[in-house]
N, C-alpha and C positions, 0 to 999 in steps of 0.2 A: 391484442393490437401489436403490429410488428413493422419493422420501416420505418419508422416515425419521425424522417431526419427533417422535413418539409416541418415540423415540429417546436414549440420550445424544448430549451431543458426541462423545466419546473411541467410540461404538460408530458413530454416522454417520460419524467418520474411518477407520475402519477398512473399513466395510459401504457406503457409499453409492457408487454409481455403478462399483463392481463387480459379480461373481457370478460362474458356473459357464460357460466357455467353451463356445457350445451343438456347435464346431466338433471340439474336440478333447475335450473334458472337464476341462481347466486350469480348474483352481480361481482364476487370478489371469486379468483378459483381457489376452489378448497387445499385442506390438506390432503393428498393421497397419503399414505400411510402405509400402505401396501409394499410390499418388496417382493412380490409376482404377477405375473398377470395371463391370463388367458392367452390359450395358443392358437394358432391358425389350426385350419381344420386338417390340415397335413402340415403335421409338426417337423416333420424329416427334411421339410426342405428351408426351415429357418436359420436365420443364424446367430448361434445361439449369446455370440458377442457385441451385436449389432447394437451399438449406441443411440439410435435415432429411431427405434423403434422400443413401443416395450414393451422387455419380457422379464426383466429381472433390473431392480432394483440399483445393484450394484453398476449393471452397465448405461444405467441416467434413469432418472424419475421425471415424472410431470413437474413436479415444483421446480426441480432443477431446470428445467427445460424455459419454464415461466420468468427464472429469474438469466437463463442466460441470453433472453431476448430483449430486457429489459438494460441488464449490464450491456450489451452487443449497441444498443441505440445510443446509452448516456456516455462512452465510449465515441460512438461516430465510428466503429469499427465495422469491419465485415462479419465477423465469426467470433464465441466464446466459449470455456469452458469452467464450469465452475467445480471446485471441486473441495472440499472440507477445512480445509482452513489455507491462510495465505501461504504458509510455508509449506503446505501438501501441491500449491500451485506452481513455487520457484521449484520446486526439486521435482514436479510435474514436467513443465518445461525442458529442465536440466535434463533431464534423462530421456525424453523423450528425443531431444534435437543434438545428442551431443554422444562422442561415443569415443572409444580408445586412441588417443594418440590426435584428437581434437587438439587445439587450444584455447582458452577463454582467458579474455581482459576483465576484469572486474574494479570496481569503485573501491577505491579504499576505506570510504564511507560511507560502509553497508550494514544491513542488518545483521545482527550476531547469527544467523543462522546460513547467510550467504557465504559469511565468512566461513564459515567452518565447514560447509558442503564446497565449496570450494580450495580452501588452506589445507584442508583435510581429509574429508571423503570422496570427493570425485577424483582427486589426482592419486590416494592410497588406493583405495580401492578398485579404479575405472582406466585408470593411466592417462585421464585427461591431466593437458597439461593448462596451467593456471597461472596468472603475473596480476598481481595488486597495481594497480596507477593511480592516479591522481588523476581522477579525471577529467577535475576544472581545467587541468593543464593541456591543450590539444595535440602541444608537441611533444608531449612525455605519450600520450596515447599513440599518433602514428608511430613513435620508438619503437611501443612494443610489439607492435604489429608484426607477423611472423607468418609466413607461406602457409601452416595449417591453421589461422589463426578463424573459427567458427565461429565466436559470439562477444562480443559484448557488452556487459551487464553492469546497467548501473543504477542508482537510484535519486531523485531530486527531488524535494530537498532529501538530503543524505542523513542518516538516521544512526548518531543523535548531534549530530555538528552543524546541521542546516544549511550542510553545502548547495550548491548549486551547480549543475552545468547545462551545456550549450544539445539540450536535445538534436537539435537539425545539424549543428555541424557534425554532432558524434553518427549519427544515421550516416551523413554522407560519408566520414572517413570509413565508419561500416561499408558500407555497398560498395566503393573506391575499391574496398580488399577483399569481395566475395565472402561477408562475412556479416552476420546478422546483430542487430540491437536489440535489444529488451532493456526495457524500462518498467523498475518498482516505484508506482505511482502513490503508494498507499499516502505520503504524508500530503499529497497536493488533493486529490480525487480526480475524478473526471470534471466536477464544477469548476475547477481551477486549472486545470492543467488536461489536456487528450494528446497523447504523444502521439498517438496514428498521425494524427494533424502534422506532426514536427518531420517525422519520415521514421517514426521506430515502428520494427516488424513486430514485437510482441510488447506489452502491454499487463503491467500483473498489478491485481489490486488485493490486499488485505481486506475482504468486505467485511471483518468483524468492525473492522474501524468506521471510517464517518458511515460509508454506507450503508449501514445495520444502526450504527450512532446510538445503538442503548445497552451496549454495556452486558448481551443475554445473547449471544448466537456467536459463531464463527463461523466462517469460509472465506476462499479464496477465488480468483477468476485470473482468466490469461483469455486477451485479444488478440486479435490475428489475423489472419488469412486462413480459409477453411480446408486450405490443403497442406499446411503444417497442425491447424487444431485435430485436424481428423488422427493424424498423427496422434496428440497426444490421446486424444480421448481413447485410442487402442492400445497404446500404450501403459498412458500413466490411469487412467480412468477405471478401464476394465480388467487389465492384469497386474495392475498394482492394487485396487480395491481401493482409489482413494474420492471416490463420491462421496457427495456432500449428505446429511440426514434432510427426509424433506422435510421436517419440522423448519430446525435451519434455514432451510430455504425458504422455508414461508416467512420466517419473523425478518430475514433481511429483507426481501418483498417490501411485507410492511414500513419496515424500517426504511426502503429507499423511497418512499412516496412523498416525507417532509426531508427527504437529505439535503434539498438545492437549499432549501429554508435553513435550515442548522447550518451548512456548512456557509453560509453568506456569517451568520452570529457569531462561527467559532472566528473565520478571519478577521472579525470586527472588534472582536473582544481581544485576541491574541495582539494584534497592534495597539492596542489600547493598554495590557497590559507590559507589553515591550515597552514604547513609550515610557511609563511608569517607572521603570524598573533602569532605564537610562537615565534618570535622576536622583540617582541615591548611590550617593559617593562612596559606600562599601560594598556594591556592585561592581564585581571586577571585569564584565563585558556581559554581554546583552546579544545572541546570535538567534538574529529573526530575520527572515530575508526582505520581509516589506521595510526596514530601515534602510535609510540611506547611507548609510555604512557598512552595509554589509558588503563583502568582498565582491558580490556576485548579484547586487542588486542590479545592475544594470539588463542583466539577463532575465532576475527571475520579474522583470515588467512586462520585459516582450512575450514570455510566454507563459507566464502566470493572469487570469484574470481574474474579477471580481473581490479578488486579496491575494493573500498569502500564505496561504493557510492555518490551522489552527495551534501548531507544534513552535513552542521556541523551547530554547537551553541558555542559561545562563549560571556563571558565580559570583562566588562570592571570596571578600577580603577577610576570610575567616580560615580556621582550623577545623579539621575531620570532624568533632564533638560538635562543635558551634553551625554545623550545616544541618545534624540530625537533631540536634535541638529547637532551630527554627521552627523544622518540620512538624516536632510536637504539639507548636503549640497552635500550629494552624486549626480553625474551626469549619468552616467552609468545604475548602480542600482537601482531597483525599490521597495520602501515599499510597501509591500502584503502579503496577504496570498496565499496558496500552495507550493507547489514545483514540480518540472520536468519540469518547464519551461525553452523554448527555454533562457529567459531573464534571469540574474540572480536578485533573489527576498531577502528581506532582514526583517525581525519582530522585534521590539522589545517586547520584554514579557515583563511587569513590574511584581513591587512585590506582587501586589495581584492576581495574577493567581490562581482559585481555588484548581490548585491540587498542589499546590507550596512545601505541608508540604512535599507530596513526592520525592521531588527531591533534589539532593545533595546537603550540603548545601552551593558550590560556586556557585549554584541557585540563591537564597534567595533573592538577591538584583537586579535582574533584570538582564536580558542576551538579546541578540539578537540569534535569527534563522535564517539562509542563506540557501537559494539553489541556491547551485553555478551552473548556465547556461554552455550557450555553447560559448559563445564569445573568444576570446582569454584572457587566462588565465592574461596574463600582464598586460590587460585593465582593470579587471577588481580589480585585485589588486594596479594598479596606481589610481585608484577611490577611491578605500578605503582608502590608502595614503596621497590622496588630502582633504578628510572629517576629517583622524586622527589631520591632520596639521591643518585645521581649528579651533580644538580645542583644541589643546595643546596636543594632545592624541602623538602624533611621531615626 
């Protein structure tokens, strides 16, 4: 089933880029597993890169194809590509749409790997050129705006500071400059936040996170218009080699069927434990955007729905030892990296995080990152409760 915008979310999660196996009669489509397939009966005049048809694994699979019809609708978008994990998608992107002597705006508060494909390898290696902004700020972004200025890139909330910014005004000073937006969506989803909606041309989601939501798969996806994806998909897809497994694809499948479902729990629990966590006087700040004090609440209402998503950050009135010690004794909670997990996960950042200098400075001293799960909300804050008491922290 494909088009599905006449549609709910919660029936597009279920219905879009499935249907009735025409091979077997499986109501669910299987896993191909194959990575070749049958040639036309004059092979000589195929081609043998062609993404949209198949003949090799590497240049897109059935699964693949199943799940980028399914992202394309929950999206509202025109066109996707999926591709192996979220950071095979940014640097999909990157290289696909950007090229010597480009220049790219990026978020100052991004993820550790934009930074660094950015700060580091696309201006070393590519001669693109690169400028950090602030880019809740709109008149520090037109500053940097610059005659070969090509893209850019930001993400909201801003990962791991729960920035916020103004998707539609950034699209327009974009388009104002002949110069395109992309938006890392992974901390809102598509349930909460579709930036196509807002006016951003690209669109990238980490689907290991909510939209897989258990914790057992990665990839990645980029929305669009089908005459920049075609681009990438020849690009970063077939002569990078960076397609997704279709196993992968099937378990995110799965996994997007109850996403609308989880991701409503995780916003409902993650305020619930914000809330919590603003009541406890060795709590030295609380950065969740559904709070009415966050810097950027105003924004993330209008174009946040259903919550806020599942990701807050906060510290503590403590020292280095006294942050990893909490963590110990949590039972519930799990130290890790990610987020969208079914569990709820919990990080400490200490103070030497490379991109520390950019972040605010009740930063500075060390914070924890949570993604708050699906469990019941109670439990998972009587957890936290029981680790604060341990340490003097409640």
């Amino acid at each position: 089933m494909e088009n599905n915008k006449e549609y709910g979310f919660q029936t597009r999660a279920v219905h879009s880029g499935n249907g009735i196996d025409t091979a077997t009669g499986a109501i669910q489509h299987p896993i191909t597993l194959a990575n070749s397939y049958v040639l036309p009966y004059d092979a000589s005049a195929a081609n043998w890169s062609d993404p949209n048809i198949n003949i090799y694994t590497r240049n897109g699979g059935t699964n693949q194809k199943d799940l980028q019809n399914k992202i394309k609708d929950l999206e509202n978008g025109e066109d996707c590509v999926v591709l192996a994990s979220g950071v095979a998608a940014l640097s999909g992107l990157f290289f696909a749409m950007l090229k010597s002597g480009d220049h790219v705006i990026f978020s100052s508060i991004t993820y550790i790997a934009v930074y660094r494909l950015f700060n580091e390898l696309f201006n070393n290696k590519f001669g693109v050129e690169t400028t950090i902004v602030d880019v809740s700020d709109l008149d520090a972004v037109r500053a940097a705006i610059r005659p070969n200025t090509k893209l850019i890139h930001v993400e909201t909330p801003g990962n791991p500071t729960l920035q916020i910014c103004d998707i539609k005004a950034l699209a327009d000073i974009a388009h104002e400059n002949g110069a395109f937006l992309s938006v890392d969506n992974t901390f809102s989803s598509p349930y909460v936040t579709r930036p196509v909606e807002f006016g951003a041309d690209f669109v990238v989601e980490s689907l290991t996170k909510y939209i897989n939501g258990h914790g057992d798969s990665m990839g990645g996806a980029i929305i669009g218009k089908t005459e920049y994806l075609d681009q990438i998909r020849y690009q970063s897809q077939v002569n990078l080699g960076g397609v997704i497994n279709p196993f992968a694809a099937w378990l995110i499948m799965r996994g997007a069927v109850t996403f609308p479902m989880r991701m409503q729990r995780h916003c409902d629990n993650a305020m619930a434990v914000a809330r919590f966590l603003k009541t406890v006087d060795k709590v030295s700040f609380v950065a969740y955007p559904g709070l009415e004090d966050h810097k950027n609440h105003d924004i993330a209402v209008r174009q946040m729905e259903h919550g806020f998503g599942g990701v807050l950050s906060f510290g503590l009135k403590a020292d280095h030892d006294t942050y990893n010690r909490v963590v110990s004794h949590l039972k519930l909670i799990t130290s890790a990296v990610s987020l969208g997990h079914d569990g709820t996960l919990i990080a400490f950042i200490g103070e030497d995080d490379e991109r520390q200098y950019l972040y605010p400075e009740e930063f500075h001293n060390g914070f924890y990152r949570m993604s708050v799960g699906i469990e019941d909300a109670e439990d998972i804050i009587n957890d936290l409760k029981q680790a604060f008491e341990a340490e003097g922290i409640l």
